[in-house]
C-alpha positions in Angstrom: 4.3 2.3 33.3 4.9 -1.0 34.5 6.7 -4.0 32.5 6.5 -7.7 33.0 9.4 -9.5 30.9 9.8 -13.2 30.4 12.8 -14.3 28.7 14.5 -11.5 30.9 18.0 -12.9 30.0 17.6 -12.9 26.6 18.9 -10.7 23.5 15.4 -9.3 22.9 14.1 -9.0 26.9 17.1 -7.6 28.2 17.8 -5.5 25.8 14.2 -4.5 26.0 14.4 -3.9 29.7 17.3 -1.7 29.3 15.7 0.1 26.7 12.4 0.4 29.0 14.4 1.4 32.6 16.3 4.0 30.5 12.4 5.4 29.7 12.0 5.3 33.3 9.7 2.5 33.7 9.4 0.0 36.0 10.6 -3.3 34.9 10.4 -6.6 36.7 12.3 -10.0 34.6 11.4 -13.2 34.6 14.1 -16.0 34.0 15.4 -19.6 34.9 18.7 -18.4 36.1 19.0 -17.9 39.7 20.3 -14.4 39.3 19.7 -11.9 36.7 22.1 -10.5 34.0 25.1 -9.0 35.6 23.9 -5.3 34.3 20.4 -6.0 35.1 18.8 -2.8 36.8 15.0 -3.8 37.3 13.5 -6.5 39.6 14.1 -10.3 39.2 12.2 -13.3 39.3 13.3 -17.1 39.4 10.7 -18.7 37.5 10.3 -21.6 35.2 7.9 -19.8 32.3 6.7 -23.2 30.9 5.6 -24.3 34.4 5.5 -21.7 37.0 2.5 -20.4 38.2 2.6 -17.0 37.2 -0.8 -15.3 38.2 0.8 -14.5 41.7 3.3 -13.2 39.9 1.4 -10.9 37.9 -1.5 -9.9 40.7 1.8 -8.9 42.8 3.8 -6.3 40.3 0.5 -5.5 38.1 1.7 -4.9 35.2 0.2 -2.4 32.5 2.4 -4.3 29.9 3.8 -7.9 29.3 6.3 -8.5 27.0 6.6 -12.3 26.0 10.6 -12.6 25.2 10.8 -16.8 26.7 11.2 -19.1 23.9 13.0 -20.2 21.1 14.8 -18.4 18.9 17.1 -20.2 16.7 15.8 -21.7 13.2 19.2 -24.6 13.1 18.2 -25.4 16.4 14.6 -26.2 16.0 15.3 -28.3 13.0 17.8 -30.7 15.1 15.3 -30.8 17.9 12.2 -29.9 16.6 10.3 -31.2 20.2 12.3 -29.2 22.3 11.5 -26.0 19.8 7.6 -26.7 20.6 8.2 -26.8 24.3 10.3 -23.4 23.9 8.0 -21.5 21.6 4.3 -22.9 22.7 4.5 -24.0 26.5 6.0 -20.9 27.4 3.7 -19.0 26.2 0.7 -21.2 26.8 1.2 -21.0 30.8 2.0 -17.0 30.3 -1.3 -16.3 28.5 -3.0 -18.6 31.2 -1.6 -16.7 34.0 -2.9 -13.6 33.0 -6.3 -15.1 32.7 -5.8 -16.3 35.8 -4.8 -12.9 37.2 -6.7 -10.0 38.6 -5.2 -7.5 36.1 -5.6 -7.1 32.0 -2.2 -5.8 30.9 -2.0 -5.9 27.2 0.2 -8.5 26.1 2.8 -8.5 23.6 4.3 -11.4 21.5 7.5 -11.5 19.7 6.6 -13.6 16.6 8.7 -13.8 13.9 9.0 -13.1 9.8 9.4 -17.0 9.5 6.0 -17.7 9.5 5.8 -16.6 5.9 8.7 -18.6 4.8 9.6 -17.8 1.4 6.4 -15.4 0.1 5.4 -15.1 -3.4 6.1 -11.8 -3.8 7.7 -8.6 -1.7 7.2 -6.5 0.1 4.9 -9.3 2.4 2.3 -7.5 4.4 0.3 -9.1 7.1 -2.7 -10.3 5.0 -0.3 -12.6 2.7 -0.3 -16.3 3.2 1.8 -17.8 5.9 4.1 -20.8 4.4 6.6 -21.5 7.1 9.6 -23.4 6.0 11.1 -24.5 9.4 9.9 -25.8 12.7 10.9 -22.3 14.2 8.3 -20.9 11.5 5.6 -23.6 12.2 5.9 -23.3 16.0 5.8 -19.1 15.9 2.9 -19.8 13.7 1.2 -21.9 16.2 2.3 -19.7 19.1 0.0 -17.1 17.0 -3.1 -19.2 17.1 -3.1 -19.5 21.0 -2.8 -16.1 21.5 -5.5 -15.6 19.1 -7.6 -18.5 21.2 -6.9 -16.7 24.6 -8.0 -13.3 23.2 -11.4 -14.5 21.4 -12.4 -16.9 24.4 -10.9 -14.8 27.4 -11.2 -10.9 26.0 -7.3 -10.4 26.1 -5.8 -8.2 24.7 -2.3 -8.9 22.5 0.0 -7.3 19.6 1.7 -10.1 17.6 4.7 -8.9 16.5 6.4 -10.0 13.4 10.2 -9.6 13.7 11.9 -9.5 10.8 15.5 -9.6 11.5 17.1 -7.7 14.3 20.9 -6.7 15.2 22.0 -5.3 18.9 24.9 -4.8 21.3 23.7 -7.8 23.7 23.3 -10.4 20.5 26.0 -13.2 20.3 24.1 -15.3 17.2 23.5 -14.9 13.3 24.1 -13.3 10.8 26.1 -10.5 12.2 27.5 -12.1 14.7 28.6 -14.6 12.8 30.2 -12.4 10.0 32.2 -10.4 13.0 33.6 -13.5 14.7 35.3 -14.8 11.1 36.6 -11.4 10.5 38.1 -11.2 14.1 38.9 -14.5 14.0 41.9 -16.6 12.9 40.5 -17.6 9.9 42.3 -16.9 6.5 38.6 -15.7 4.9 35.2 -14.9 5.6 32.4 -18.0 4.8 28.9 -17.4 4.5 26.5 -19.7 3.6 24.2 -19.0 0.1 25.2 -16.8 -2.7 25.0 -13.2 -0.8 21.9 -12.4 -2.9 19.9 -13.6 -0.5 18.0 -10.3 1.4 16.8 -9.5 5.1 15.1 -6.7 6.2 17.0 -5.4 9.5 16.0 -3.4 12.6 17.9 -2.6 15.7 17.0 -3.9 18.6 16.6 -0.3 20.2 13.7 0.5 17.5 11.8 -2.8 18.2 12.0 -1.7 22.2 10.4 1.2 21.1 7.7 -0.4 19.2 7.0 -2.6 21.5 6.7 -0.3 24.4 4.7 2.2 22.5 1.9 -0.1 22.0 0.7 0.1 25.8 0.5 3.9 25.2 -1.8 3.2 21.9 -3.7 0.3 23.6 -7.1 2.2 22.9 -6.4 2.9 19.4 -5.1 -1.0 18.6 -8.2 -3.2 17.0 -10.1 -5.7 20.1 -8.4 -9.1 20.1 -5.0 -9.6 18.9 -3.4 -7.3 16.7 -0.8 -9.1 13.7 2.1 -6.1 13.0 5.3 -6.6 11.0 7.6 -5.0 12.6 11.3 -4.2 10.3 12.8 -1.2 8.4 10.8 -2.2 5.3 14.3 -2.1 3.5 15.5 -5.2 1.8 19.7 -5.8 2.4 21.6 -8.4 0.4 23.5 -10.6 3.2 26.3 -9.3 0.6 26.0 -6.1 1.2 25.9 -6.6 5.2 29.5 -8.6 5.1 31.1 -5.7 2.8 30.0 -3.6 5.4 31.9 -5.3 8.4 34.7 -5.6 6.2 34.2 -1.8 6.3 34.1 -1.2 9.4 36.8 -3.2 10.5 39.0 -2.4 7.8 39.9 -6.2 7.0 41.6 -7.4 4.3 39.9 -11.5 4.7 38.0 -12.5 1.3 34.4 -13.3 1.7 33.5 -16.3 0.1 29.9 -17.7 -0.3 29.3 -21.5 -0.5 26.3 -20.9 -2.9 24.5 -23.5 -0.9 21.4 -22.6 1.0 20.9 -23.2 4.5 17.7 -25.5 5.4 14.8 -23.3 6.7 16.0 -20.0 5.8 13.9 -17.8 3.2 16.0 -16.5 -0.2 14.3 -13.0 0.4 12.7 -10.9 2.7 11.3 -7.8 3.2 8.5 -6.4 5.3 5.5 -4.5 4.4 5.1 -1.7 7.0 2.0 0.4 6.3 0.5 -1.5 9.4 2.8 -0.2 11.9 2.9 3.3 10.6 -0.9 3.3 10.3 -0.7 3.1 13.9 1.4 6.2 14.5 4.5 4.5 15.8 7.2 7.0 15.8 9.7 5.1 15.3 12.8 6.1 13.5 14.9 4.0 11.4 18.5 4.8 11.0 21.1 3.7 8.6 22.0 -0.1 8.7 25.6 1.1 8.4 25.2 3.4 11.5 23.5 0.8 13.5 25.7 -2.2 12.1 28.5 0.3 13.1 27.2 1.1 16.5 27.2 -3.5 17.7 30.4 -3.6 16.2 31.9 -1.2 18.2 30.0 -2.2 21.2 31.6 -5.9 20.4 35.0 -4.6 20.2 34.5 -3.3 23.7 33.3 -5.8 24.8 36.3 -8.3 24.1 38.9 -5.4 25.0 37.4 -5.9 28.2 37.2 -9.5 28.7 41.3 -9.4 27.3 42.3 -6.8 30.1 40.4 -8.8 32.8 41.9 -12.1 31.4 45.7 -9.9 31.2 45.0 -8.6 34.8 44.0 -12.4 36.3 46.9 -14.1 35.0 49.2 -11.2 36.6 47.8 -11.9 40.1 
């Protein structure tokens, strides 16, 4: 199978691309950096996704499968520049879409949408069919990135699966919650701050089990409904952010306080948690392992990670 991924240096498309290669696909990235990521084992392509012409692109690797990771992906970030949000989340996508109509192929499109398009629903778990309430700009624009992949599959016979993300953790992630929790624990900091009470809930997925999703709906392709398919796509477990920063605390065996600021942060929902009867209606075999073990398994991969960067840093300043 062949995979087209914009976004290619992001969290989600390279993760997904390392996920996919280790399948033994072939992948080929799109990004607006000149070279790829420094562990990047598929083929690279130096492209503006807002305003490259990408139906050369696409007639030339023929894709079975494109995978939609450009965009924006930070709540705080569209609501200081809501504009630049719009560009990120709808542009992108709107020249992707076009360049596959464009093309001479009909690879099935994915799109990495996102839980916020519900904002804060009336009751839990939400399913697919439940109203969509966005309470951010992020939320708004994911919604509105919906509708024009919905317009590009009724007028131009695409096909598309919409993913709704919930909330995902991985190895190659350096934002949010987790992130955020790890670097105040390793940190000089004499506690742990988290905004909210730690009541507040997420339902999280490793990145390697959304890979897995996503890639497995090219295989199912004949089995997904015509036009664009809407698919929450989480655990289906609700966590307390609580519970997640006594687990660090765990794992690193730290003895910092954690101390919530009982204020909530604009655009962020009080509780979430996914309906999933969708995605295992569609015989996804996906398995969903224990947030502690997978919570466990980017920690580790963190602490690496700076071990590394501290030898190299140790071994430069000895030249």
């Amino acid at each position: 199978m062949k995979v087209l991924i914009t976004g290619a240096r992001g969290f989600i498309g390279s993760s997904l691309a390392e996920n996919a290669v280790r399948k033994g696909y072939e992948v080929l990235g799109i990004g607006r950096s000149a070279q790829p990521p420094s562990d990047w084992t598929g083929s690279y392509v130096w492209a503006d996704v807002a305003l490259t012409d990408l139906a050369p692109i696409i007639n030339g690797f023929r894709p079975d499968l494109v995978v939609h990771c450009a965009g924006s992906a930070s709540v705080m970030s569209s609501l200081t520049s809501p504009l630049d949000d719009l560009r990120a989340a709808v542009l992108t996508l709107a020249n992707t879409l076009d360049g596959i109509r464009r093309s001479k192929v009909r690879p099935l499109l994915v799109f990495p949408s996102s839980a916020a398009v519900y904002g804060n629903p009336a009751s839990l778990p939400v399913s697919e069919n439940d109203p969509c309430r966005p309470i951010s700009p992020y939320g708004f624009h994911k919604l509105a990135a919906e509708m024009l992949v919905r317009e590009y599959c009724t007028c131009y016979s695409l096909g598309a699966v919409i993913c709704r993300i919930f909330s995902v953790l991985g190895e190659r992630q350096r934002r949010l919650l987790l992130w955020d929790v790890y670097q105040q624990f390793v940190g000089p900091a004499a506690e742990v701050v988290i905004q909210g009470s730690g009541d507040e809930s997420r339902d999280f997925i490793h990145i390697d089990q959304l890979a897995d999703t996503m890639l497995e709906f090219r295989q199912q392709a004949e089995t997904l409904p015509a036009g664009e398919c809407i698919v929450n796509v989480a655990s289906g477990i609700e966590t307390r952010i609580k519970t997640v920063a006594l687990l660090v605390k765990e794992i690193l065996g730290s003895n910092k306080p954690i101390v919530f600021s009982g204020k909530q942060r604009a655009g962020d929902p009080i509780r979430w948690v996914a309906d999933r009867t969708k995605l295992d209606d569609l015989r996804t075999e996906v398995r969903v392992p224990e947030l502690v073990n997978s919570i466990e398994k980017v920690i580790k991969s963190w602490e690496r990670a700076s071990l590394i960067q501290l030898e190299e840093s140790l071994s430069l300043q000895s030249v």
